[in-house]
C-alpha positions in Angstrom: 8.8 8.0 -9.4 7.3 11.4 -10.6 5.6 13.3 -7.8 1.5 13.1 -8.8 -1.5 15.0 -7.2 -4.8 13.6 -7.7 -7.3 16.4 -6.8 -10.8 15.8 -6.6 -12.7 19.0 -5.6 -16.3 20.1 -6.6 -15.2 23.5 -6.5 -13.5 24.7 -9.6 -12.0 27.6 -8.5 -10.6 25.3 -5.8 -9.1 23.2 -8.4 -7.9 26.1 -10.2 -6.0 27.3 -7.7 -4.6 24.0 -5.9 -3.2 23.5 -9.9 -1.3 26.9 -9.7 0.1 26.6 -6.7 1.4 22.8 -7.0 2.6 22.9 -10.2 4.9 26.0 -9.4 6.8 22.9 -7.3 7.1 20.8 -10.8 4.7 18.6 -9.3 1.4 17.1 -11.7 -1.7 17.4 -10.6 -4.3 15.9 -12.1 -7.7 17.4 -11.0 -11.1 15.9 -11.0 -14.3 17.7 -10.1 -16.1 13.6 -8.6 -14.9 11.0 -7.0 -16.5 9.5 -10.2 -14.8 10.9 -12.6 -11.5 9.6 -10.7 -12.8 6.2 -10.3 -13.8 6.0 -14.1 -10.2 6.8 -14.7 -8.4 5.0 -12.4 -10.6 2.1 -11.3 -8.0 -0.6 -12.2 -5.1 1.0 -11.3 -3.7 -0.6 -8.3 0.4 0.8 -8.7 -1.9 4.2 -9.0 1.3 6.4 -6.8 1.6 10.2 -5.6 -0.8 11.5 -3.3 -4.6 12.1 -3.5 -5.7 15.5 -1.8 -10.0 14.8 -1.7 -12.7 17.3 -0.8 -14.7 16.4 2.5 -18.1 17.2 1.1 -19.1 17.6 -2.5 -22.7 16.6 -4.6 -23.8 13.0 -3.9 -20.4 11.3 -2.9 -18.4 13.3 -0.3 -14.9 12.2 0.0 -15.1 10.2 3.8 -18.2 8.5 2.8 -16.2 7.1 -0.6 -13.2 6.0 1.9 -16.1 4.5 4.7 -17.2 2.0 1.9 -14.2 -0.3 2.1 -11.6 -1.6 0.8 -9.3 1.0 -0.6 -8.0 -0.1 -4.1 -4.9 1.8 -4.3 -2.6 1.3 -1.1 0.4 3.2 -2.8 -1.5 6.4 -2.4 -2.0 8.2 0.6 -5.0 10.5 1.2 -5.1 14.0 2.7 -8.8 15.0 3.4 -9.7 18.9 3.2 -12.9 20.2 3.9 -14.5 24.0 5.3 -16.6 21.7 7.7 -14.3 20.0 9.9 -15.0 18.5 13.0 -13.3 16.0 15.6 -15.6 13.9 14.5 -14.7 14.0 10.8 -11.3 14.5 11.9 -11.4 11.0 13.9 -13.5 8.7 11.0 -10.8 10.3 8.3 -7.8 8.9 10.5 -9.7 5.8 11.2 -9.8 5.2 7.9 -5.9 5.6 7.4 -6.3 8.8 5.8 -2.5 10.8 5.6 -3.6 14.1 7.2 -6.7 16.0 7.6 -6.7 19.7 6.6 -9.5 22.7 7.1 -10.4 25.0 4.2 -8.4 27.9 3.7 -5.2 25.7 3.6 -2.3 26.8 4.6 -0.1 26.8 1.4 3.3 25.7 3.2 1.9 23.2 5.6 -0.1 21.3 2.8 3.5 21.3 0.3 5.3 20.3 3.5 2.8 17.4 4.3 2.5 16.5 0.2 6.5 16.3 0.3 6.3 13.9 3.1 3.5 11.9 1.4 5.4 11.5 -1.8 8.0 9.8 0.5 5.4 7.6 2.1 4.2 6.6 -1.5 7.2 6.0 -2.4 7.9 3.8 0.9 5.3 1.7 0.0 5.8 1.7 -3.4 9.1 -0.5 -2.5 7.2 -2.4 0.1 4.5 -3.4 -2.4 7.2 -4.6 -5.1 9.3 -6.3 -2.3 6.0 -8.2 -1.1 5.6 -9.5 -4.7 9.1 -10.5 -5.2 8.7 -12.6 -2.5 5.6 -13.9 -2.9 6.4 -15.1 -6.5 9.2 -16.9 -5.2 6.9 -18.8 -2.4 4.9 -19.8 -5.5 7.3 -21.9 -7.0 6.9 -24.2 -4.0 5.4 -26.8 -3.8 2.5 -28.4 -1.7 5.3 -30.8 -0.3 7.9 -28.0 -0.3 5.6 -25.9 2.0 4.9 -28.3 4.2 8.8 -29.4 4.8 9.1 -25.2 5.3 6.7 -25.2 7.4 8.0 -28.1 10.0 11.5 -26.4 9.4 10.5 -23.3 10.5 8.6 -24.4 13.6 12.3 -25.7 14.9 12.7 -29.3 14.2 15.3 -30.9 12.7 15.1 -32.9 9.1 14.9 -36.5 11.3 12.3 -34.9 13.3 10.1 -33.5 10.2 11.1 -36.8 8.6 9.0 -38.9 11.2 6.1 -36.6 11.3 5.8 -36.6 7.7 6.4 -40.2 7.2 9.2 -39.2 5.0 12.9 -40.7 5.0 15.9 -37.9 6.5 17.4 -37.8 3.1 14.2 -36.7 1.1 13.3 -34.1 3.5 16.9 -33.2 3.2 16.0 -32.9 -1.0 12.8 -30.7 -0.3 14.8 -28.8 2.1 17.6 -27.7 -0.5 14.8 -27.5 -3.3 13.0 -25.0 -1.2 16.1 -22.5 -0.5 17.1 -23.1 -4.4 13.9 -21.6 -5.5 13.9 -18.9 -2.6 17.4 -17.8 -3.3 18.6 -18.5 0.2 21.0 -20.6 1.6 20.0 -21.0 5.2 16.8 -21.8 7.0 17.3 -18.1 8.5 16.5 -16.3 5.7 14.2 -18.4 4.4 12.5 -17.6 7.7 13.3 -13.4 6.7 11.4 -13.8 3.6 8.9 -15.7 4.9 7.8 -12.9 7.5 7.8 -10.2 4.5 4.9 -11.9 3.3 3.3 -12.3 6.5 3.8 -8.8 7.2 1.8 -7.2 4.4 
């Protein structure tokens, strides 16, 4: 996974600089003066991966109000927040809202590659959590309405006579849904069926 900085800075010079200074680590960056002219290039990018370093405060949309609105669209990319007006308050709202780390302008050029180092791991982390997730939930949607319900019982501790008479269902077709369901899931006890199970519920 190549190591990618999105910069979104009002502040040319800013941008300018930030450019130099990353780049001399082999690193992209990819610099944007508005959060709009980010969002109009990367608006349906969901895998979007790397690390997004956002100005505070710029004209119209400052970079905590844009994470305040909801729902962030790309979870494989942390945020650092920078801005020459910090407070605890700012500080607090920015961490609130799962931002990565929160610097003050002038930043300190070996602090912010340290942190950026770290968040290309924690991209990267998530990244393979993200893929894993839908792995796994592809494989759940092979079941069936029958095969989840079977699951379900299973996985609550009873035993195929017990989920038989519950279900209205004879032993040995329970027993069928039973093998069907670790056949599509690619496991061959209820244990890791349960394993996979929780990676979902986990997300």
């Amino acid at each position: 996974m190549a190591n990618v900085v999105y910069l979104i800075d009002d502040d040319a010079s800013i941008r300018e600089s930030m450019a130099f200074l990353l780049s001399g680590m082999n690193w992209e960056v990819n610099a944007f003066a508005s959060i709009a002219a980010f969002t109009a290039r990367y608006n349906n990018s969901p895998a979007l991966a790397g690390c997004l370093l956002l100005d505070m405060r710029m004209p119209g949309k400052g970079g905590l109000t844009w994470l305040e609105e909801g729902a962030w669209p790309w979870p494989l990319l942390p945020v650092m927040i920078m801005t020459g007006h910090g407070t605890v308050d700012a500080c607090r709202r920015a961490f609130h809202n799962g931002v990565f780390e929160f610097f003050t302008k002038p930043l300190d050029a070996d602090k912010l590659i340290e942190t950026l180092a770290r968040a290309f791991e924690e991209s990267q982390r998530r990244a393979f959590c993200w893929q894993e997730t839908a792995r796994v939930k592809a494989l759940f949607e092979q079941l069936t309405a029958r095969e989840h319900e079977v699951l379900t019982e299973l996985m609550e501790g009873r035993s195929n006579k017990e989920v038989a008479a519950r279900m209205n269902l004879s032993p040995r077709t329970v027993e069928a849904h039973r093998a069907a369901v670790f056949a599509k899931l690619g496991v061959s006890s209820l244990v890791q069926a349960i394993r996979e199970y929780d990676k979902l519920q986990s997300v």
